[in-house]
C-alpha beads as a LAMMPS data file, in Angstrom:
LAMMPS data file: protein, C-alpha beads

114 atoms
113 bonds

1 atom types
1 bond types

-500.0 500.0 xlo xhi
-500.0 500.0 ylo yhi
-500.0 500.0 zlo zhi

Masses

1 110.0

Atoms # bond

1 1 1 -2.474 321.869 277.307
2 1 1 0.177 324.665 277.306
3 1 1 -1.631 328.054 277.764
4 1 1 -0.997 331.250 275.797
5 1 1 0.714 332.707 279.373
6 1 1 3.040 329.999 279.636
7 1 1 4.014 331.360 276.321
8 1 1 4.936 334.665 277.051
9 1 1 8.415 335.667 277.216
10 1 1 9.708 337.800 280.524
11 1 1 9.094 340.994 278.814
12 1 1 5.480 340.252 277.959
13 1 1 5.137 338.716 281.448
14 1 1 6.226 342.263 283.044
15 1 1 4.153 344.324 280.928
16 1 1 0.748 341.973 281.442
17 1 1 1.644 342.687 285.133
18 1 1 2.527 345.920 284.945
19 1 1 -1.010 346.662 283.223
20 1 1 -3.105 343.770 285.393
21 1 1 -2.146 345.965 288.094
22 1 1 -3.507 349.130 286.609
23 1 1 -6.754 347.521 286.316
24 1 1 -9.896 348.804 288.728
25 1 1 -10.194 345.254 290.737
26 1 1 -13.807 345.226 290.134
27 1 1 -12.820 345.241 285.958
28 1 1 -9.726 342.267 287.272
29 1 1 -13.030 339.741 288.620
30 1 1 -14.110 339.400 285.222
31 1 1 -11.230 339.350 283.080
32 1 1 -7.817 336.770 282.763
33 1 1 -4.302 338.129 281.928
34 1 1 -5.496 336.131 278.982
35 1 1 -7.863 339.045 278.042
36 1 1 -4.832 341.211 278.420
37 1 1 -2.828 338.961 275.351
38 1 1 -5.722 339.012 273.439
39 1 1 -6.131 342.877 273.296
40 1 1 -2.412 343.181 272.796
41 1 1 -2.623 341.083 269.861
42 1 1 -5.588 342.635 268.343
43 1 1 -4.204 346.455 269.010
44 1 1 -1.396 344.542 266.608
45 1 1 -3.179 343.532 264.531
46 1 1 -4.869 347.213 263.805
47 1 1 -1.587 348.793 263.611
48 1 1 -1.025 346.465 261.159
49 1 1 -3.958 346.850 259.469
50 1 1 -3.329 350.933 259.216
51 1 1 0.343 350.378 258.051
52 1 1 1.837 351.662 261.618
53 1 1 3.517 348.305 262.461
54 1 1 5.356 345.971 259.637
55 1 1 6.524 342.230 260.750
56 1 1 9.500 341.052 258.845
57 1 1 10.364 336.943 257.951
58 1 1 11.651 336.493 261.052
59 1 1 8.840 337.779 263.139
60 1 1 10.410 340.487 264.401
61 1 1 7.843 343.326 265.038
62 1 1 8.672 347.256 263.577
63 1 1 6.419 350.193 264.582
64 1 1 6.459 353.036 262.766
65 1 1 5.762 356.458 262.966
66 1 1 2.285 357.805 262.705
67 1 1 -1.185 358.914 264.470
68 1 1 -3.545 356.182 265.488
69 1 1 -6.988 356.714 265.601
70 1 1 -7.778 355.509 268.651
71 1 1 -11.666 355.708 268.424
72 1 1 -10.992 353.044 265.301
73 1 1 -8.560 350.919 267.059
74 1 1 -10.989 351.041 270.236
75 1 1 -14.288 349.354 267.453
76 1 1 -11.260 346.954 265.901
77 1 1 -10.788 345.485 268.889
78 1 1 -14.056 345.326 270.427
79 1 1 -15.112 343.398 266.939
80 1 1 -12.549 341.089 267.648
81 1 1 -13.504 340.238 271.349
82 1 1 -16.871 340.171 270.228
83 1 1 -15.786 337.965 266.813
84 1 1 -14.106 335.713 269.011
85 1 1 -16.532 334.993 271.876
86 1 1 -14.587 337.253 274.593
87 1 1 -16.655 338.777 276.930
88 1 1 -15.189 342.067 277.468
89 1 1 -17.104 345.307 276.959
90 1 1 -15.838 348.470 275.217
91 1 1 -15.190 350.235 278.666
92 1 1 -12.774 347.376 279.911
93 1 1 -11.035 346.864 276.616
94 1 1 -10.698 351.218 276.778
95 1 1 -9.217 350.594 280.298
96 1 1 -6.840 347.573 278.897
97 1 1 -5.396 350.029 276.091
98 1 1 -5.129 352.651 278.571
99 1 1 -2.984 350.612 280.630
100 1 1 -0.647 349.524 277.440
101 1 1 0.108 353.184 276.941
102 1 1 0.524 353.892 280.630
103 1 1 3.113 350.978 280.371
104 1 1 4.385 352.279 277.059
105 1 1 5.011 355.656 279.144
106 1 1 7.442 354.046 281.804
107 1 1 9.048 351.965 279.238
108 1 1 10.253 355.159 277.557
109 1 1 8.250 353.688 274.444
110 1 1 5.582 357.219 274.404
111 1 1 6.029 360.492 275.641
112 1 1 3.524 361.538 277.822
113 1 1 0.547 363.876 276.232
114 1 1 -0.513 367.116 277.973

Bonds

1 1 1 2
2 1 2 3
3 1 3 4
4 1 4 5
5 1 5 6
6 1 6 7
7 1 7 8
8 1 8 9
9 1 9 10
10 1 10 11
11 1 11 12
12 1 12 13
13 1 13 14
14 1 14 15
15 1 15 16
16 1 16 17
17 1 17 18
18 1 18 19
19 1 19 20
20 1 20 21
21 1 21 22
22 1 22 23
23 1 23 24
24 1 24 25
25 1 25 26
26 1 26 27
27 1 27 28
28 1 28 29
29 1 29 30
30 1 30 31
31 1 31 32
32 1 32 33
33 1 33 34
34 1 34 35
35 1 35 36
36 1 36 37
37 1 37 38
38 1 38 39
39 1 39 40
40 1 40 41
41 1 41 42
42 1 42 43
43 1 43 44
44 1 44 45
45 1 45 46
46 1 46 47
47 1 47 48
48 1 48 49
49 1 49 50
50 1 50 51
51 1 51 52
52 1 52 53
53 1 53 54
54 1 54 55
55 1 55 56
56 1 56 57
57 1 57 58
58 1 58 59
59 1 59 60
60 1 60 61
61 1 61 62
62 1 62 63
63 1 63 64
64 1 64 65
65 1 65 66
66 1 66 67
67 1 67 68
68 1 68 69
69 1 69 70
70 1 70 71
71 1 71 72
72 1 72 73
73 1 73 74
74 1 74 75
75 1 75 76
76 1 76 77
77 1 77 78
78 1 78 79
79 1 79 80
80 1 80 81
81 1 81 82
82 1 82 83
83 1 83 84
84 1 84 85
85 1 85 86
86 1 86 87
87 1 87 88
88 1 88 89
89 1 89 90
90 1 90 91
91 1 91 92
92 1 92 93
93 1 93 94
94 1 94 95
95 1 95 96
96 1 96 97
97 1 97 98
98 1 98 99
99 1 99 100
100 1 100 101
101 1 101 102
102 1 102 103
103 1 103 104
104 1 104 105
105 1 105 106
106 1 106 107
107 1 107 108
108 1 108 109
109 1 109 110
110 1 110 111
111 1 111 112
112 1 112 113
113 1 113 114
């Protein structure tokens, strides 16, 4: 059986890394770089959902401009760990979408807040 992580391409590989990494170890004994996909997707999915990311035909991904709420994103995707059986609670999803913008910081991809 071929596992979502042997899907990944090298870019997704670096940033589940990058963010494992940023991870308190005691959170990392609980969780799989699996958990890491799934929150990805789902933070996708909401940005979808709000109208802040469109997906054309070909897959190809487009954010766009515009304020998430991230108290709203942070219940979306605790729903959907919780819809689909993942046991992760709202503190180590917080610290996984913490660790995406952190990421999203060194890519050049936010600016940092003050």
């Amino acid at each position: 059986m071929i596992s979502e992580e042997q899907l990944m391409s090298e870019d997704e590989r670096k940033q589940v890394e990058f963010m494992w990494n940023l991870l308190p170890e005691q959170d990392r004994k609980s969780m799989q770089p699996s958990d890491l996909l799934f929150v990805l997707d789902a933070m996708d999915d909401y940005l979808e959902e709000a109208g802040l990311l469109e997906v054309n035909e070909d897959g190809e991904v487009t954010y766009l401009d515009g304020d998430v709420d991230e108290t709203a994103e942070l219940a979306y995707v605790s729903q959907a760990a919780k819809d689909a059986h993942i046991s992760l609670s709202g503190e180590q999803i917080q610290l996984i979408m913490d660790a995406e913008v952190q990421y999203g910081i060194q890519q050049g991809y936010y600016e940092e807040e003050d």
